[in-house]
PDB file of N, CA, C and O in Angstrom:
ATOM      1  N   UNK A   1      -8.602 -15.316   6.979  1.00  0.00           N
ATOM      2  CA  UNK A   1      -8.887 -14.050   7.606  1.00  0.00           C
ATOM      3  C   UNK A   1      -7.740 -13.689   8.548  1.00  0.00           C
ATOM      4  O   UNK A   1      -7.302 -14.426   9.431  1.00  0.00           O
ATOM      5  N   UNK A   2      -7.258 -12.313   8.215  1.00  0.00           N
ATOM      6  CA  UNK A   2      -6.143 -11.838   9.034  1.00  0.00           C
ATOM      7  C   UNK A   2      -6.479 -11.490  10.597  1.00  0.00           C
ATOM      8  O   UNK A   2      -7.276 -10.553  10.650  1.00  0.00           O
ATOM      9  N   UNK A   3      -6.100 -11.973  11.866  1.00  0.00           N
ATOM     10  CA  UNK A   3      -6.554 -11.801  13.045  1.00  0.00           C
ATOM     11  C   UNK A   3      -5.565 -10.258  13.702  1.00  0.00           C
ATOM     12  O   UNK A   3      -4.335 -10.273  13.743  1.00  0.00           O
ATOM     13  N   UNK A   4      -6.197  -9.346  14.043  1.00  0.00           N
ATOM     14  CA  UNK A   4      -5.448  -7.951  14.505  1.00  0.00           C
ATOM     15  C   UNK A   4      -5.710  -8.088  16.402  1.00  0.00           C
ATOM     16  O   UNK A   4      -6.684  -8.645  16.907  1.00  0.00           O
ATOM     17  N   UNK A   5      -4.589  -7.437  17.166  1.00  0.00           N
ATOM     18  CA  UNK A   5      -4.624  -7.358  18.402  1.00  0.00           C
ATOM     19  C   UNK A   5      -6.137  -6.063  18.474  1.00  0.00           C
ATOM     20  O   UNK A   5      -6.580  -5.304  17.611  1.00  0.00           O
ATOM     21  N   UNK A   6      -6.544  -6.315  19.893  1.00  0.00           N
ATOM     22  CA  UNK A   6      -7.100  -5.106  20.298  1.00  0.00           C
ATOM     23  C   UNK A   6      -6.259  -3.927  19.963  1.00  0.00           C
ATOM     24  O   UNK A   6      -6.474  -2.963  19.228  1.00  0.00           O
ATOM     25  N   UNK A   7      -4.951  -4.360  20.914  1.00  0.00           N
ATOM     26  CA  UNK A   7      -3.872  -3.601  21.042  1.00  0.00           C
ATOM     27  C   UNK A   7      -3.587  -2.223  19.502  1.00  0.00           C
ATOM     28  O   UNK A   7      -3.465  -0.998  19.497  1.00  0.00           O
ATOM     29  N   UNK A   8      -3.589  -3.070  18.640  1.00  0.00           N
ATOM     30  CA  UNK A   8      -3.438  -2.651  17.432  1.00  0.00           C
ATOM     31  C   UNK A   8      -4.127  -1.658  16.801  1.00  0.00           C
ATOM     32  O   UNK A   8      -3.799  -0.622  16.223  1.00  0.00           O
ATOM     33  N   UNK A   9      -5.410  -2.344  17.100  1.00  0.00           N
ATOM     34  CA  UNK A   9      -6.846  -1.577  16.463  1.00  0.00           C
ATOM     35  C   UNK A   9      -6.850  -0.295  17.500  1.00  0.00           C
ATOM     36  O   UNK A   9      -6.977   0.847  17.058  1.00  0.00           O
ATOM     37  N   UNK A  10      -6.764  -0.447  18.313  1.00  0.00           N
ATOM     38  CA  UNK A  10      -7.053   0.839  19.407  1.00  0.00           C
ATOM     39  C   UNK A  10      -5.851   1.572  18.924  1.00  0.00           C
ATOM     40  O   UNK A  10      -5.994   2.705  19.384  1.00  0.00           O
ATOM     41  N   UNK A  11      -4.903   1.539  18.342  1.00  0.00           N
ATOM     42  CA  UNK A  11      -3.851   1.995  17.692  1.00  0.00           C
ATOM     43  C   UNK A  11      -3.976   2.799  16.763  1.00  0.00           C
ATOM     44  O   UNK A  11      -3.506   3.936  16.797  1.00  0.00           O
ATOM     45  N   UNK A  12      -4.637   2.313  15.792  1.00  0.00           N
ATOM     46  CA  UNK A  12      -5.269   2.583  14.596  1.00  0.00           C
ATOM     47  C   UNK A  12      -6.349   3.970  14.849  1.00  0.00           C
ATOM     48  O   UNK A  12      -6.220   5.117  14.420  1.00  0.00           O
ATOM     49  N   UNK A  13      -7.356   3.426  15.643  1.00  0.00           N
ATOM     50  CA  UNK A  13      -8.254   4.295  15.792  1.00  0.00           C
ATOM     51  C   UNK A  13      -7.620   5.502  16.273  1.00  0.00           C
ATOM     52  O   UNK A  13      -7.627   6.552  15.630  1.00  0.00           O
ATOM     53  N   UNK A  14      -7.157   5.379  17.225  1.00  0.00           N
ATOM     54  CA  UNK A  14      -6.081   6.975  18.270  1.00  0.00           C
ATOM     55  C   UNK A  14      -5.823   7.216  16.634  1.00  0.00           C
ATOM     56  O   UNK A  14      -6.690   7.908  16.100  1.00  0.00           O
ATOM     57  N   UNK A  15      -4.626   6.684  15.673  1.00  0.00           N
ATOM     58  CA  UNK A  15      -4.357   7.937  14.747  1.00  0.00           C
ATOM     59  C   UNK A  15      -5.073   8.352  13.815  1.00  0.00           C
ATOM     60  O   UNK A  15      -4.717   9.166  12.963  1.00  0.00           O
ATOM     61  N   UNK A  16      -6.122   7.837  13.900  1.00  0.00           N
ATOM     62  CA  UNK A  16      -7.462   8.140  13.010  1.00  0.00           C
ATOM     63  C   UNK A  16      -7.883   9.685  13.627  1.00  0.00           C
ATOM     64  O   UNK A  16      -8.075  10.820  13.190  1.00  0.00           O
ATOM     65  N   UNK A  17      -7.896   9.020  14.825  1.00  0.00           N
ATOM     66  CA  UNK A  17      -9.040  10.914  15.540  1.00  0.00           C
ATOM     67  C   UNK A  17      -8.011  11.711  16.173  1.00  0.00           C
ATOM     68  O   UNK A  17      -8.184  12.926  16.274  1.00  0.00           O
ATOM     69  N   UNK A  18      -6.370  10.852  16.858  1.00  0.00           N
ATOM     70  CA  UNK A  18      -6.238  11.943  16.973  1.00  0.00           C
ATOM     71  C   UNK A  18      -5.067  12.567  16.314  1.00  0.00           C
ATOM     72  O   UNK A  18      -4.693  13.630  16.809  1.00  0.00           O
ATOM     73  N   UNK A  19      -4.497  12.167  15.419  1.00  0.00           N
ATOM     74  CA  UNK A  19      -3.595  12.823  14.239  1.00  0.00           C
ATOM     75  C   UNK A  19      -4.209  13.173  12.816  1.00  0.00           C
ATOM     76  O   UNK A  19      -3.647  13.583  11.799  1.00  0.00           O
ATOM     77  N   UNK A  20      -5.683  12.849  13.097  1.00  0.00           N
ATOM     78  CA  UNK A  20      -6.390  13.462  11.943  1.00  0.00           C
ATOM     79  C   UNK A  20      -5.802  12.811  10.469  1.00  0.00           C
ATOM     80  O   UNK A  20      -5.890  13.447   9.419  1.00  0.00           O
ATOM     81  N   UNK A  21      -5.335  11.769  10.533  1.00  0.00           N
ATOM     82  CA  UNK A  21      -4.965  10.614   9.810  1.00  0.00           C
ATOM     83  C   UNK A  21      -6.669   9.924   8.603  1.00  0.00           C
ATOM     84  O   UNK A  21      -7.867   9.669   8.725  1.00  0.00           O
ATOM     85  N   UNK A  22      -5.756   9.935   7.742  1.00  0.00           N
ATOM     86  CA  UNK A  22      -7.100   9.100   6.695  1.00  0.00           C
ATOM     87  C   UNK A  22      -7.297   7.685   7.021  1.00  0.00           C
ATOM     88  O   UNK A  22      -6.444   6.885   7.407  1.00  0.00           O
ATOM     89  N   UNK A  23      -8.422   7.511   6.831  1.00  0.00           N
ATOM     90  CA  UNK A  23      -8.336   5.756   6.665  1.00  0.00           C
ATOM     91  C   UNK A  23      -7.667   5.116   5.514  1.00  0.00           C
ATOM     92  O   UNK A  23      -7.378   3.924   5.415  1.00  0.00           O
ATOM     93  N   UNK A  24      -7.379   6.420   4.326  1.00  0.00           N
ATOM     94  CA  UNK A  24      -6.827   5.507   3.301  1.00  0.00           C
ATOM     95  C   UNK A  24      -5.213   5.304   3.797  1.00  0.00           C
ATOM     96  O   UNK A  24      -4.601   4.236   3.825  1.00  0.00           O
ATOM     97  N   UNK A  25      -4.812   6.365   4.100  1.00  0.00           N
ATOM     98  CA  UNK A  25      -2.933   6.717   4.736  1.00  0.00           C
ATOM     99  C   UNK A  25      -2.689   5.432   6.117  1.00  0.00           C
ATOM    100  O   UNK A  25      -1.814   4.684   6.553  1.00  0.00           O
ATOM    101  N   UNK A  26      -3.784   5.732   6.315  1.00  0.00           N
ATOM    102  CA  UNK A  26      -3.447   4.376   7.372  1.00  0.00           C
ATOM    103  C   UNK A  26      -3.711   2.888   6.818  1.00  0.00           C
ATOM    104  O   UNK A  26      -3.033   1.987   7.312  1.00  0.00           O
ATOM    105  N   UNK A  27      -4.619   2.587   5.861  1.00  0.00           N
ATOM    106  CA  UNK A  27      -4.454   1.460   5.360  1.00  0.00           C
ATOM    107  C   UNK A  27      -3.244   0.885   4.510  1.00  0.00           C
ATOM    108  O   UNK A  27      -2.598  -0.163   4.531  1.00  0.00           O
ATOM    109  N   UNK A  28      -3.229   2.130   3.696  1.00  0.00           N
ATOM    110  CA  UNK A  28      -1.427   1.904   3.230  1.00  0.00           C
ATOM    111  C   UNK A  28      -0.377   1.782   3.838  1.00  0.00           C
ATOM    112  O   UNK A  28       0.605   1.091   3.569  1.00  0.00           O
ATOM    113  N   UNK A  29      -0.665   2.785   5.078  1.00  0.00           N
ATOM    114  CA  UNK A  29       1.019   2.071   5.823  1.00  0.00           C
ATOM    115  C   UNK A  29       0.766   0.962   6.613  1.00  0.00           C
ATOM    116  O   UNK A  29       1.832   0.346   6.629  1.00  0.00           O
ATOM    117  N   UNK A  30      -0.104   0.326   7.321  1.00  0.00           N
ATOM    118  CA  UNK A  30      -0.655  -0.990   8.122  1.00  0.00           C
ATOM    119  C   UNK A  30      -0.681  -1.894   7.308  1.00  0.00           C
ATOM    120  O   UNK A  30       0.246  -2.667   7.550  1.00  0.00           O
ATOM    121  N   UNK A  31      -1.505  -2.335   6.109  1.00  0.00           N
ATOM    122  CA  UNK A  31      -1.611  -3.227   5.167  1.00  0.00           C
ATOM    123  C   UNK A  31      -3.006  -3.862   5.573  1.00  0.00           C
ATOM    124  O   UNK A  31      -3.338  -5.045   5.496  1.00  0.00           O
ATOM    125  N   UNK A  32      -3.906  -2.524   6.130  1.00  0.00           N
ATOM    126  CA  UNK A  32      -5.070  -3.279   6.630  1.00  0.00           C
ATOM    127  C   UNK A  32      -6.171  -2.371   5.320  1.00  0.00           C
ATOM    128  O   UNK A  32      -5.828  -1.352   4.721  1.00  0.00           O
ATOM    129  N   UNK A  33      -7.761  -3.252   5.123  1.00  0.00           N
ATOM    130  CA  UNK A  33      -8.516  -2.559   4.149  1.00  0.00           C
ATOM    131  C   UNK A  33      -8.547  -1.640   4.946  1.00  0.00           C
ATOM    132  O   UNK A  33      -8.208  -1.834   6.114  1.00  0.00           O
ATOM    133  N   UNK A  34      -9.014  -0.261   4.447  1.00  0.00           N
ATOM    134  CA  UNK A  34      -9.425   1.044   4.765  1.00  0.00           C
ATOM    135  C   UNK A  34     -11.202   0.450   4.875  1.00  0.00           C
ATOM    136  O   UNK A  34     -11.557   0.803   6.000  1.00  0.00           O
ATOM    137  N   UNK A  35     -12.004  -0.039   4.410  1.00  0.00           N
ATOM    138  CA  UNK A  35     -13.251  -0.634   5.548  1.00  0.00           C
ATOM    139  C   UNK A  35     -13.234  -1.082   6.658  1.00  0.00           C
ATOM    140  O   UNK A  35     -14.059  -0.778   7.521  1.00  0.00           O
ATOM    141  N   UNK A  36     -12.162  -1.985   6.836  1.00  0.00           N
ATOM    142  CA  UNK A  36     -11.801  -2.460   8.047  1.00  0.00           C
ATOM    143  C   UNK A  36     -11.681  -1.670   9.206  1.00  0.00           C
ATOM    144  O   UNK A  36     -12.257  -1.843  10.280  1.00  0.00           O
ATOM    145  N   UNK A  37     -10.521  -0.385   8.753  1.00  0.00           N
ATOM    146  CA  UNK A  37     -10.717   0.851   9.606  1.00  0.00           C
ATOM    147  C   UNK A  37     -11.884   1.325  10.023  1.00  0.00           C
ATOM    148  O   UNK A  37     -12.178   1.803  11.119  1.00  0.00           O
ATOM    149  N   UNK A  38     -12.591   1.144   8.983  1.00  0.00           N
ATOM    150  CA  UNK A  38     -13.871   1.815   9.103  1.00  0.00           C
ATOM    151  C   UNK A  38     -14.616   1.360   9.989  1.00  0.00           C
ATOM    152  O   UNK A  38     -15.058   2.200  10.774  1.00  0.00           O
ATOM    153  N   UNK A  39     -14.944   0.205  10.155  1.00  0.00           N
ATOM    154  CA  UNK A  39     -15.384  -0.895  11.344  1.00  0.00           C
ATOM    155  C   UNK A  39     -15.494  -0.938  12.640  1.00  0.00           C
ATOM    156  O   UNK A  39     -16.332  -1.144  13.518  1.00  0.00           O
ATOM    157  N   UNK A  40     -13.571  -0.487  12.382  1.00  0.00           N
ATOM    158  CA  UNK A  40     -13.130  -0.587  13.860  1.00  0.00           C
ATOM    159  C   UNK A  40     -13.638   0.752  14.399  1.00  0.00           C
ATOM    160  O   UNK A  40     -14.341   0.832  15.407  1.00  0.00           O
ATOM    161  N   UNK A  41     -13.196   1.914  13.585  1.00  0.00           N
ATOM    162  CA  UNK A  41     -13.744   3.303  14.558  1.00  0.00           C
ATOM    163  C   UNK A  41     -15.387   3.362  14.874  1.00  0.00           C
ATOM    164  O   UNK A  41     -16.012   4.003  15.719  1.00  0.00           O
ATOM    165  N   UNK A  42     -15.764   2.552  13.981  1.00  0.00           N
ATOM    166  CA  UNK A  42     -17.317   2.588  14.400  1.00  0.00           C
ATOM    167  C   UNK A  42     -17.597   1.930  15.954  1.00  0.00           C
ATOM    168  O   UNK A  42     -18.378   2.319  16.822  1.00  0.00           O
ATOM    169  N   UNK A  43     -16.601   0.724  15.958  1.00  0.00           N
ATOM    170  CA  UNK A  43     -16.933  -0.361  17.044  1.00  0.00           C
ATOM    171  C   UNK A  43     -16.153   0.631  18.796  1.00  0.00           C
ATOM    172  O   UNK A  43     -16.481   0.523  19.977  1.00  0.00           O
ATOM    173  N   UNK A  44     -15.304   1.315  18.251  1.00  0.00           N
ATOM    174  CA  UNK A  44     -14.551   2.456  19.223  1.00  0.00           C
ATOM    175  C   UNK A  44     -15.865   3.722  19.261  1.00  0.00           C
ATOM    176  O   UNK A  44     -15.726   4.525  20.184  1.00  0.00           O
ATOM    177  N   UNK A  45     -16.660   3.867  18.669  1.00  0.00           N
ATOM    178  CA  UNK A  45     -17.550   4.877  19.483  1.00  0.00           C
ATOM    179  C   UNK A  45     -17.557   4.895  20.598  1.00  0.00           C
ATOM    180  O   UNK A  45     -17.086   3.971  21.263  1.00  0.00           O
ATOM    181  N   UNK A  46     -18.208   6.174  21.219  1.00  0.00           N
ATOM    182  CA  UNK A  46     -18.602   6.303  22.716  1.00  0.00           C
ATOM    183  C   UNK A  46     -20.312   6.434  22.699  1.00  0.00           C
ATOM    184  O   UNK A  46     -21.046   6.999  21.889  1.00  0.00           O
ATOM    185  N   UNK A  47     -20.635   5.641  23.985  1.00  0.00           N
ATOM    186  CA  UNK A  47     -21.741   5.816  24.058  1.00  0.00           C
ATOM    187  C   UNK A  47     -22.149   6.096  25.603  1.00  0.00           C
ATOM    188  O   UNK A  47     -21.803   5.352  26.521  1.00  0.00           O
ATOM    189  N   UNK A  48     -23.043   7.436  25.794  1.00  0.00           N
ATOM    190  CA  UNK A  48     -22.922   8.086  27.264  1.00  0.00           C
ATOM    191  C   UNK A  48     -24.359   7.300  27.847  1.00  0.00           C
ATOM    192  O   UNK A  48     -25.342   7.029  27.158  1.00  0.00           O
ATOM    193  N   UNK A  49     -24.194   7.043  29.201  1.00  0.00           N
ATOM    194  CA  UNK A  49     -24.766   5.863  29.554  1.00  0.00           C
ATOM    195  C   UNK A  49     -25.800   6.838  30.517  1.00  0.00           C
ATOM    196  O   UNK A  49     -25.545   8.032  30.359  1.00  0.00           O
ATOM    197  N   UNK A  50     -26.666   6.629  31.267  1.00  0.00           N
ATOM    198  CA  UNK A  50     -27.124   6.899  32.014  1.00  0.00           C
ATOM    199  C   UNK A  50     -27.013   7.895  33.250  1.00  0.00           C
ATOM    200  O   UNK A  50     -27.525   8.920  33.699  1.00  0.00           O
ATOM    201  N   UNK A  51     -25.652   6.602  33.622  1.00  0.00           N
ATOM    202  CA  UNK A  51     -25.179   7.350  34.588  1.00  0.00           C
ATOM    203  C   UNK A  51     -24.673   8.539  34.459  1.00  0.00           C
ATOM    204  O   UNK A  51     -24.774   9.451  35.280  1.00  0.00           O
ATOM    205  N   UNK A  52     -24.153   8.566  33.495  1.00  0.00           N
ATOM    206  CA  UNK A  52     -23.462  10.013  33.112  1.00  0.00           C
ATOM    207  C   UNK A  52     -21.714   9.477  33.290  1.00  0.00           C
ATOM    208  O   UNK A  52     -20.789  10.130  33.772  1.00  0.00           O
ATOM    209  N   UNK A  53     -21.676   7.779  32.598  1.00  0.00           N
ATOM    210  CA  UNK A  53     -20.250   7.348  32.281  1.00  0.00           C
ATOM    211  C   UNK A  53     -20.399   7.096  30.617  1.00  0.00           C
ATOM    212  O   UNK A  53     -21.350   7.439  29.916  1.00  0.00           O
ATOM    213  N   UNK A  54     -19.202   6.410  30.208  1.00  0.00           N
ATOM    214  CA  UNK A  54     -19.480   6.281  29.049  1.00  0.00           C
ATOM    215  C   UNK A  54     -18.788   4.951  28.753  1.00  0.00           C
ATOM    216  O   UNK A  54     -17.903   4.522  29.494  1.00  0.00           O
ATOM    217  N   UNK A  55     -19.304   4.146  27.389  1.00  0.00           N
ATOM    218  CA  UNK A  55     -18.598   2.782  26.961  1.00  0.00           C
ATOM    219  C   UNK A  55     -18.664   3.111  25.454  1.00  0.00           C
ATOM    220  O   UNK A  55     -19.309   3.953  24.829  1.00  0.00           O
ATOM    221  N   UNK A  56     -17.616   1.993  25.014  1.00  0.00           N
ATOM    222  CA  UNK A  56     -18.005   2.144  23.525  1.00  0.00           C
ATOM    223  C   UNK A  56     -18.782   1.518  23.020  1.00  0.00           C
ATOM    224  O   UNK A  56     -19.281   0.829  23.910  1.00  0.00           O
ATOM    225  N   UNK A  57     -19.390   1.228  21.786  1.00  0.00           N
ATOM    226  CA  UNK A  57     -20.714   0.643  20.730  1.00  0.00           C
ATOM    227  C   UNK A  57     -20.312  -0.531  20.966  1.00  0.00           C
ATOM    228  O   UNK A  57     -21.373  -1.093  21.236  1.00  0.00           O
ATOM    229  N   UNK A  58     -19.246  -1.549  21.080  1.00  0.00           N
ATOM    230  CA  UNK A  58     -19.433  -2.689  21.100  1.00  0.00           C
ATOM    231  C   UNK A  58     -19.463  -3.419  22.266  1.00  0.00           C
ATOM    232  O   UNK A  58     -19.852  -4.585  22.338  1.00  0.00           O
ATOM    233  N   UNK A  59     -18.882  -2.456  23.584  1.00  0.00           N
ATOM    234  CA  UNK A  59     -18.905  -3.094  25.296  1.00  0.00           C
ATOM    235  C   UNK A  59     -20.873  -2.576  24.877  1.00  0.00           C
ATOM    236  O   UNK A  59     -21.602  -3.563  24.774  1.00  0.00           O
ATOM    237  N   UNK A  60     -21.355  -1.632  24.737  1.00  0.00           N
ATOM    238  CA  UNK A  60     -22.446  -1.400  24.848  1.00  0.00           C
ATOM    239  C   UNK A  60     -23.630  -2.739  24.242  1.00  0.00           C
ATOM    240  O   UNK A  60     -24.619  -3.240  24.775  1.00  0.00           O
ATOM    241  N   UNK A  61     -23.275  -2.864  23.536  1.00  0.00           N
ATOM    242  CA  UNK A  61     -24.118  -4.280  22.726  1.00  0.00           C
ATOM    243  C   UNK A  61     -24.095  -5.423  23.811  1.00  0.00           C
ATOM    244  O   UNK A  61     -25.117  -5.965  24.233  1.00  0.00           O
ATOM    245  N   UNK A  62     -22.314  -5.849  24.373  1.00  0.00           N
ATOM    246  CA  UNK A  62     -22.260  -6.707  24.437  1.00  0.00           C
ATOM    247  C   UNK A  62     -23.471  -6.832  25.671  1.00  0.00           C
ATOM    248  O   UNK A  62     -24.362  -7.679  25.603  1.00  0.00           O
ATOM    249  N   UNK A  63     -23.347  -5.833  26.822  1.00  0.00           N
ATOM    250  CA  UNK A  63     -24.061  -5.441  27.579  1.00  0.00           C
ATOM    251  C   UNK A  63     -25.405  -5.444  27.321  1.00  0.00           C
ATOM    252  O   UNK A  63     -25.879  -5.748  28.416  1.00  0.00           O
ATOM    253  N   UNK A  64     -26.338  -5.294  26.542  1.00  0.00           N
ATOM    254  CA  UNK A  64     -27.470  -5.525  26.146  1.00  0.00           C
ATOM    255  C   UNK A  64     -27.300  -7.551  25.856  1.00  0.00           C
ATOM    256  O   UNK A  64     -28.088  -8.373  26.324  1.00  0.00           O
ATOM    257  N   UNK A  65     -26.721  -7.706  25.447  1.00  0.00           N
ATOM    258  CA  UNK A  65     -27.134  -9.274  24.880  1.00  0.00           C
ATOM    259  C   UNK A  65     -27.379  -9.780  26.213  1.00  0.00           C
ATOM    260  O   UNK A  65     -28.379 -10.414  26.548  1.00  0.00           O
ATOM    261  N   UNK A  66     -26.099  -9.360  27.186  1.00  0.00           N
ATOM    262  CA  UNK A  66     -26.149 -10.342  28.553  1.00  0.00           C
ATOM    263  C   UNK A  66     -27.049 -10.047  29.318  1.00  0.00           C
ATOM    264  O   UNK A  66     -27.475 -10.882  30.115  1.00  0.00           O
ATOM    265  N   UNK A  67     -27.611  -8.625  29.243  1.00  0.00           N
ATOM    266  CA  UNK A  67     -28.961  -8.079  30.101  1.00  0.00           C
ATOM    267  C   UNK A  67     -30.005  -8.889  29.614  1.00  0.00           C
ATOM    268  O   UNK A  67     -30.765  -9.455  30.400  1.00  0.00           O
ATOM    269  N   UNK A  68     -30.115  -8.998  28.397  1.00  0.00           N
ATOM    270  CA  UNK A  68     -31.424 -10.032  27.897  1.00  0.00           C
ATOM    271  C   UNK A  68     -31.189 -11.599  28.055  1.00  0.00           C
ATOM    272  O   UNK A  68     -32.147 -12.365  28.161  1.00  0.00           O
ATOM    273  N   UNK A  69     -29.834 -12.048  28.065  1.00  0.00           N
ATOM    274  CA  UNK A  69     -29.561 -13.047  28.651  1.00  0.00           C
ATOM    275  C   UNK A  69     -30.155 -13.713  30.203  1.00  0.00           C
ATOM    276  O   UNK A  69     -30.648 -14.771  30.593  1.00  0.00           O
ATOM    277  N   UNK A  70     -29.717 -12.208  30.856  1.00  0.00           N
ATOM    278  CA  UNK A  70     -30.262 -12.819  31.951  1.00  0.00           C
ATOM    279  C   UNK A  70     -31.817 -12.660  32.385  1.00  0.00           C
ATOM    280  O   UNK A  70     -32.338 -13.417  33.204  1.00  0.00           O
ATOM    281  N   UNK A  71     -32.532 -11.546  31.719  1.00  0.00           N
ATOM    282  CA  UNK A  71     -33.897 -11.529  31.506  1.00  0.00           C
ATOM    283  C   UNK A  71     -34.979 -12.709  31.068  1.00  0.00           C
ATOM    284  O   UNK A  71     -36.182 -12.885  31.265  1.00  0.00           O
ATOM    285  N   UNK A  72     -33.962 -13.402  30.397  1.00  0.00           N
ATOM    286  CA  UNK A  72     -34.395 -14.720  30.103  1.00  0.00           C
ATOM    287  C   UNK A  72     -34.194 -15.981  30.599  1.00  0.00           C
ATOM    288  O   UNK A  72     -34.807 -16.978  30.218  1.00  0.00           O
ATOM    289  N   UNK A  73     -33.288 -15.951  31.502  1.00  0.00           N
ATOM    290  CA  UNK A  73     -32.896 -16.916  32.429  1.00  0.00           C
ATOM    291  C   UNK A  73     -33.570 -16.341  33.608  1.00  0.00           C
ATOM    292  O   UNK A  73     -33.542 -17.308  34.370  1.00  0.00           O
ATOM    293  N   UNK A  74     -34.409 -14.983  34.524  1.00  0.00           N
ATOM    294  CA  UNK A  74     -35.037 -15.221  35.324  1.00  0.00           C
ATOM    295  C   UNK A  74     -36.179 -15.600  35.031  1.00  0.00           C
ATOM    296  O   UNK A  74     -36.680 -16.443  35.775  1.00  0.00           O
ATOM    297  N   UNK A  75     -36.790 -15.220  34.121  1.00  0.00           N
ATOM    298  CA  UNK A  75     -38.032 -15.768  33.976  1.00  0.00           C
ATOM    299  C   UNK A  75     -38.226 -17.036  33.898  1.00  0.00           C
ATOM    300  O   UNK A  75     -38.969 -17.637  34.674  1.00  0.00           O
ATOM    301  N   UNK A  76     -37.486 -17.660  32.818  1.00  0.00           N
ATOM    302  CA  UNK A  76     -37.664 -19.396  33.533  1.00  0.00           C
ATOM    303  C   UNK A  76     -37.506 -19.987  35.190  1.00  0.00           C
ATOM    304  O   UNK A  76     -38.311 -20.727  35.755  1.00  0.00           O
ATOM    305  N   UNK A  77     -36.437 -19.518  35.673  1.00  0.00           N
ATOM    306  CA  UNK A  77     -36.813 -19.284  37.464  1.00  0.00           C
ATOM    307  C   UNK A  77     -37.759 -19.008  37.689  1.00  0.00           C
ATOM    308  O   UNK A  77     -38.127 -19.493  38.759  1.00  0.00           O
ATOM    309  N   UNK A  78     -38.468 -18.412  37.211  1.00  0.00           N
ATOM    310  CA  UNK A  78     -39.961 -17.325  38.210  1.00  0.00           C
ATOM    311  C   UNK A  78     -40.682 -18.692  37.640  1.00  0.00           C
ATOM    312  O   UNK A  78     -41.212 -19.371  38.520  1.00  0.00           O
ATOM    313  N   UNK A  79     -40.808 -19.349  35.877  1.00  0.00           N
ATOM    314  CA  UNK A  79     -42.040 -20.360  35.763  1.00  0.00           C
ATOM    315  C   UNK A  79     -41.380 -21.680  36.577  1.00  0.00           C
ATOM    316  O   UNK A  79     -41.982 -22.753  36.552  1.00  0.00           O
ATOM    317  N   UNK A  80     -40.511 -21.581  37.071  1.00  0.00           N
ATOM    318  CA  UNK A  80     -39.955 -23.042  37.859  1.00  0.00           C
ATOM    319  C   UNK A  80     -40.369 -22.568  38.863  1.00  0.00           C
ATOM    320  O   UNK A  80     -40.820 -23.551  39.451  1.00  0.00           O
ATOM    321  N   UNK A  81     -40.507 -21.851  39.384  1.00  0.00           N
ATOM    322  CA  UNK A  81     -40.585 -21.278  40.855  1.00  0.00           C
ATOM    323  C   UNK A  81     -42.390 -21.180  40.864  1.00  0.00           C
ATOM    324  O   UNK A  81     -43.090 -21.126  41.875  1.00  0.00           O
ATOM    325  N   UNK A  82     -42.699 -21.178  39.921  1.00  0.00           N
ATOM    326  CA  UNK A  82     -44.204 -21.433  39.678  1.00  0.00           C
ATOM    327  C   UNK A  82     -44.853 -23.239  39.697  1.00  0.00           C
ATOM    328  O   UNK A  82     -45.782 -23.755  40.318  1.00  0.00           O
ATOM    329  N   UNK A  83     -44.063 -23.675  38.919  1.00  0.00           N
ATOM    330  CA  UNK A  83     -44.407 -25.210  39.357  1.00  0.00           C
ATOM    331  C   UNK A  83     -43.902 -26.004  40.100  1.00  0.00           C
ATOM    332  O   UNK A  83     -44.207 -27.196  40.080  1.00  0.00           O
ATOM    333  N   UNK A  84     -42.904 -25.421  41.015  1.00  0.00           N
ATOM    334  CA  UNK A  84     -42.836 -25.941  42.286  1.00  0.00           C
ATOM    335  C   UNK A  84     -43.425 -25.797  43.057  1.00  0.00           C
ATOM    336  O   UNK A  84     -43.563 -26.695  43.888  1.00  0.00           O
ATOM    337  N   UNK A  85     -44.313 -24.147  43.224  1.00  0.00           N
ATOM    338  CA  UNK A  85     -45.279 -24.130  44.034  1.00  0.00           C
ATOM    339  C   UNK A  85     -44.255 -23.573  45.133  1.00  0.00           C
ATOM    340  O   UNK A  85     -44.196 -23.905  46.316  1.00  0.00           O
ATOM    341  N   UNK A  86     -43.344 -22.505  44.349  1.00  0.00           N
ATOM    342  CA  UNK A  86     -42.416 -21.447  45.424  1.00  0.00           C
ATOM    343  C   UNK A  86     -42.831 -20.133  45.101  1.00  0.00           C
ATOM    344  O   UNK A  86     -41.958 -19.272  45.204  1.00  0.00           O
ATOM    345  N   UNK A  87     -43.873 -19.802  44.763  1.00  0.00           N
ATOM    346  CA  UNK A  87     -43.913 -18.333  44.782  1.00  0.00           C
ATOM    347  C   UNK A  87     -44.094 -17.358  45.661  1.00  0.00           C
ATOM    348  O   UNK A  87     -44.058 -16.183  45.295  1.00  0.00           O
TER     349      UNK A  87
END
């Protein structure tokens, strides 16, 4: 499996949206699949947050895993904190 920089891919994507570039024209001159492209602009979405900021689809995920990460690491605190008899 071929390993690509961020650097690169964020490269890719800019001439995707903003030179209005194909995924096929860019796979031919990069030497990357044109799915691959496909991937990446998906993983470069924006997604508008709450606040009224924005991240892309994959900071956004990652952000959910670690929120449930830690959702799940307090609650075992709260049942330790229960049989210690710290509540």
């Amino acid at each position: 499996m071929k390993y690509y920089s961020d650097e690169f891919k964020n490269n890719i994507v800019k001439l995707y949206h903003n030179e209005n570039r194909s995924k096929k024209s860019l796979a031919n001159e990069y030497g990357v699949h044109p799915t691959t492209i496909s991937h990446w602009i998906k993983r470069a979405k924006l997604v508008e947050l709450l606040d009224g900021g924005v991240t892309s689809v994959e900071a956004f995920k990652q952000l959910q895993k670690e929120n449930q990460q830690l959702k799940e690491e307090n609650e075992i605190l709260k049942a330790a904190a229960v049989l210690l008899g710290r509540h």
